[in-house]
C-alpha positions as a Markdown table, in Angstrom:
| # | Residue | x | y | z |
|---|---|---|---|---|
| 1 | Unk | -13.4 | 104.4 | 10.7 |
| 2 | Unk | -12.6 | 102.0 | 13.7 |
| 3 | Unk | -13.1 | 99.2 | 11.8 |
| 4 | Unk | -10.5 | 99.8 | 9.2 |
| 5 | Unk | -7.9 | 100.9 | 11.7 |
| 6 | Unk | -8.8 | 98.1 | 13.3 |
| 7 | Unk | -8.5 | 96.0 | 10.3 |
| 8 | Unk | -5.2 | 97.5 | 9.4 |
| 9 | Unk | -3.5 | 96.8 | 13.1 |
| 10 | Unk | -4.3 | 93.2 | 13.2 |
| 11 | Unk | -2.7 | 92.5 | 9.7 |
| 12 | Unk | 0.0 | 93.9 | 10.7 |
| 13 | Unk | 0.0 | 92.2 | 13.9 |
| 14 | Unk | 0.0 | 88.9 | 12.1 |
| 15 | Unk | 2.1 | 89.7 | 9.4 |
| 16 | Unk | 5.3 | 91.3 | 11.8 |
| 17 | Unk | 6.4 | 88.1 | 13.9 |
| 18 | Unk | 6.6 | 86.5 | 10.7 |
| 19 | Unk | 9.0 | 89.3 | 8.9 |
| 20 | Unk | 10.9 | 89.2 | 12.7 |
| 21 | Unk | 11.5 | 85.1 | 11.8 |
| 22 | Unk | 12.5 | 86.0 | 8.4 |
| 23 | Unk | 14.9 | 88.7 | 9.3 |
| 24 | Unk | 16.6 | 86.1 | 12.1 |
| 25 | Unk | 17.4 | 83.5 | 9.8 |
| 26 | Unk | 18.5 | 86.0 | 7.0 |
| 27 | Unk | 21.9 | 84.9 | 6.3 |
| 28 | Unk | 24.4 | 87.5 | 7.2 |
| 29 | Unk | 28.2 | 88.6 | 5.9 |
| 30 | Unk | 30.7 | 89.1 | 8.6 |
| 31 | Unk | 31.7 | 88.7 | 12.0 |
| 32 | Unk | 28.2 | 88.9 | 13.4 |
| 33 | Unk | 27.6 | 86.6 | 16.5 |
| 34 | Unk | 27.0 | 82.9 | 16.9 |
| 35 | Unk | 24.5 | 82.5 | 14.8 |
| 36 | Unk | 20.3 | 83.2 | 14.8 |
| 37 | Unk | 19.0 | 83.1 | 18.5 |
| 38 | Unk | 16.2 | 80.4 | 19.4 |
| 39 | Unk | 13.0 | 82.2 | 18.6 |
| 40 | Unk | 10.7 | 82.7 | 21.4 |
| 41 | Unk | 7.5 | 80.8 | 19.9 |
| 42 | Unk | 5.5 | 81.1 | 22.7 |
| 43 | Unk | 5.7 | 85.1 | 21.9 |
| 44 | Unk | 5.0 | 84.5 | 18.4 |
| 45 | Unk | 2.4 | 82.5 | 18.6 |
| 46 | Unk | 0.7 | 84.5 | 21.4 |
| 47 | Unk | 1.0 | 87.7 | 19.0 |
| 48 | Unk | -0.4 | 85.8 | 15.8 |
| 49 | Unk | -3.3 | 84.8 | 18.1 |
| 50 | Unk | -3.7 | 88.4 | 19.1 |
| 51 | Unk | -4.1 | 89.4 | 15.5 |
| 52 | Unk | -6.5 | 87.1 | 14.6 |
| 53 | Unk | -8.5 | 87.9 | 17.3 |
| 54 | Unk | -8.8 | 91.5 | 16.4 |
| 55 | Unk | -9.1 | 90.6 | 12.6 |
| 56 | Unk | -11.9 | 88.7 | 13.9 |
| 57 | Unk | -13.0 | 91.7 | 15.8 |
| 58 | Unk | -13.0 | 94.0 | 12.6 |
| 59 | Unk | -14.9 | 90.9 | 10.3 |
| 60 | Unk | -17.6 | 91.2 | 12.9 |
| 61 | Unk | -17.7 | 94.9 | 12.9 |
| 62 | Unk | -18.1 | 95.0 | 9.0 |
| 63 | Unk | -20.6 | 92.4 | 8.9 |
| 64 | Unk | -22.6 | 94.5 | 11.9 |
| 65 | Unk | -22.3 | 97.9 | 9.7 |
| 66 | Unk | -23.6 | 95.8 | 6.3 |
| 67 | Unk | -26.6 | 94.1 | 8.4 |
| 68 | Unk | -27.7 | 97.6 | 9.8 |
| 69 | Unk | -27.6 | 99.6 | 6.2 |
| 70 | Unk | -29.9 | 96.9 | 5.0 |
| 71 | Unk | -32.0 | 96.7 | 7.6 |
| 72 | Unk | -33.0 | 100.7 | 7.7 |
| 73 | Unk | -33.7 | 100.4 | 4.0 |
């Protein structure tokens, strides 16, 4: 059950600076501000390495689980 949380999180934690980038240089109607601000790509970057850390995490879990069912057969 960890695994798919697990699984679940880091996709999401990959997949949400993205939709944050998007949604900052959506083009807007109306007296809104100056513009998009600069996007803090150290943050970004340091989150999408995060995810794929964990999603690397859960692989390893899944392929641990698969190895061990075989192995008591």
């Amino acid at each position: 059950m960890r695994k798919y949380i697990l699984l679940v999180l880091a996709l999401m934690m990959i997949a949400l600076p993205f939709y944050g980038i998007y949604l900052e240089n959506k083009p807007r109607v109306g007296p809104i501000g100056n513009g998009p601000a600069p996007t803090p790509w150290f943050l970004v970057i340091s989150i999408v390495l995060g995810g794929i850390a964990f999603l690397s995490l859960s692989i390893m879990m899944f392929i641990k689980e698969s190895k061990g069912k075989h192995g008591a057969q």
